[in-house]
N, C-alpha and C positions, 0 to 999 in steps of 0.2 A: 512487871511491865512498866516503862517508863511512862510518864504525864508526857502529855501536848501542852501545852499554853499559849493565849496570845494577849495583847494589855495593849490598849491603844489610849490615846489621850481623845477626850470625846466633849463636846459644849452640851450643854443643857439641851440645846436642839439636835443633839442630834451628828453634829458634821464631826468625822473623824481625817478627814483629808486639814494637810497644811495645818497641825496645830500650833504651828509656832504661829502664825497668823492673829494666834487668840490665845494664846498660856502664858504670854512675856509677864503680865503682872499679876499673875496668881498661880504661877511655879513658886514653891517652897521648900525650906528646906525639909519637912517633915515629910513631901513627897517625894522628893530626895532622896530620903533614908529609906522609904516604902520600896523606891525601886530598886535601892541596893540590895537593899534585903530580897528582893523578887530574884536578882541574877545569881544570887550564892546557890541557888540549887541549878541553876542551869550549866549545859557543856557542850551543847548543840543548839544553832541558830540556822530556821529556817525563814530563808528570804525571795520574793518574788523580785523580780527584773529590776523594776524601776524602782522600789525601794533599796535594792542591789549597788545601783549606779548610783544613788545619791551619797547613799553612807559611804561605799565606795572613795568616792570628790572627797569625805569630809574626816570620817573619822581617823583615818592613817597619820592624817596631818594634825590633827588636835593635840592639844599638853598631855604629855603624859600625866601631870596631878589632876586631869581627866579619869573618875572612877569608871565611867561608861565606855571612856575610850581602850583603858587596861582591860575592861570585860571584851568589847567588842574585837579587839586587833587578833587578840591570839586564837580565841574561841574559835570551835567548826564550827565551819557555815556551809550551808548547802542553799541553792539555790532555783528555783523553778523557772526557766527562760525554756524559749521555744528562736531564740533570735543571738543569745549567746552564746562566742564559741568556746573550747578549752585554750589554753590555759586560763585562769581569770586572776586576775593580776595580785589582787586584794589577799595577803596571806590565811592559808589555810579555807578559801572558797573555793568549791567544788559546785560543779552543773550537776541537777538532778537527771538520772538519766530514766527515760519512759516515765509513765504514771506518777505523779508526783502526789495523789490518795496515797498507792500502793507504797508506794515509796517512805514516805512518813509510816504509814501503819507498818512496813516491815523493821525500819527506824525504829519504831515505839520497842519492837522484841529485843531490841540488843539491850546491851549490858550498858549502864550511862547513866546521870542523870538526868534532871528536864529538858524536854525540845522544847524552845520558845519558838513562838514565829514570830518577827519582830516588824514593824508598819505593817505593808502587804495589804490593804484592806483585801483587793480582789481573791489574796490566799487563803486570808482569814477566814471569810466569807466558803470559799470552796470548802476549805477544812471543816468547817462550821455545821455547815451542812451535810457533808458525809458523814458525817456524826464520829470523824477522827479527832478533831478537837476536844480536849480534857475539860477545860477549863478559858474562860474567858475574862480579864478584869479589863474594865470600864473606868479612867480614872478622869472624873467630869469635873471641869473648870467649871466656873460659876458666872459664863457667860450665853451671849446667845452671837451663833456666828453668820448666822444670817443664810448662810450658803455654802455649801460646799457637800462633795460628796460624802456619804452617810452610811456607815455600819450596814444598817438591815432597811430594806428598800417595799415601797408598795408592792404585793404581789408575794412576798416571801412568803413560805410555808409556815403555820403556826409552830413555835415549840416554845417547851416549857420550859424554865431553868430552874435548879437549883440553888437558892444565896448560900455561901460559902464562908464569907466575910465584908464586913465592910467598915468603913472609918473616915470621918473628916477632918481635912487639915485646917490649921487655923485661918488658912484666907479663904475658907469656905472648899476647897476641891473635895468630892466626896469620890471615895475609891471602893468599887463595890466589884465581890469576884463571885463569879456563876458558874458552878457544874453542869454539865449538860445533863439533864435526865434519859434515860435508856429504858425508859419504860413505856 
């Protein structure tokens, strides 16, 4: 059975919305290399809407000596909209069609590598909690962002993770990854 994953950039506080807001001076290149290394097992990317339409605007047009841009352009992507129609312009993006749980968990049966989910918090968050998400990593700047929307919210249900890995880069970003427990 294939892994799910998702890996968001996250501040100390907490906020995973808008990290370029807060990562310009302490993205590295040793995080860099972490997240290269994260996309060589992946070959499906699951994306919600509006993380859709940004990457969408940005990455097609990026350099190609762009490593994230060579991952991103060709790769499937599937997409979860409720407001998007077919065709979708972005090569190789498809609409997820019905249940986008069911959808991913039948996703997980095929033959493939990793499904990433890539920004999405609201997808992340869903996946998270249906307990379809494999794996989550966490890769926290060594700031505080004051504000912005946040991973896991008052009111969330308890769960417990398991650490899987973790490592700091030298300008302090600590990247820490969690299996979901199923017990």
């Amino acid at each position: 059975m294939r892994k799910v994953t998702a890996g968001l950039f996250h501040s100390v506080d907490g906020v995973v919305q808008d990290p370029f807001k807060f990562q310009f001076d302490s993205f590295d290149a040793e995080l860099g290399q972490g997240l290269g290394k994260m996309i060589t097992t992946v070959d499906t990317v699951v994306l919600g809407r509006v993380s859709y339409q940004e990457w969408a605007q940005y990455w097609p047009n990026a350099s190609q000596d762009d490593d994230f841009a060579n991952f991103i352009n060709p790769v499937e992507k599937y997409v979860a909209s409720r407001t998007l129609t077919e065709p979708l312009e972005w090569q190789n993006s498809h609409l997820i069609d019905g249940d986008v749980e069911d959808f991913v968990t039948e996703l997980k049966s095929r033959d493939g590598g990793e499904i990433a989910v890539c920004g999405s918090i609201s997808l992340v968050r869903q996946l998270f909690f249906a307990g379809v998400l494999d794996e989550l990593t966490l890769m926290t700047h060594p700031v505080i962002a004051g504000s912005g929307r946040r991973l896991f919210e008052e009111g969330d249900p308890l769960n417990r993770l398991l650490l899987k890995d973790q490592y700091a880069t030298s300008k302090g970003n600590v990247i820490t990854t969690y299996s979901l427990r199923k017990d």
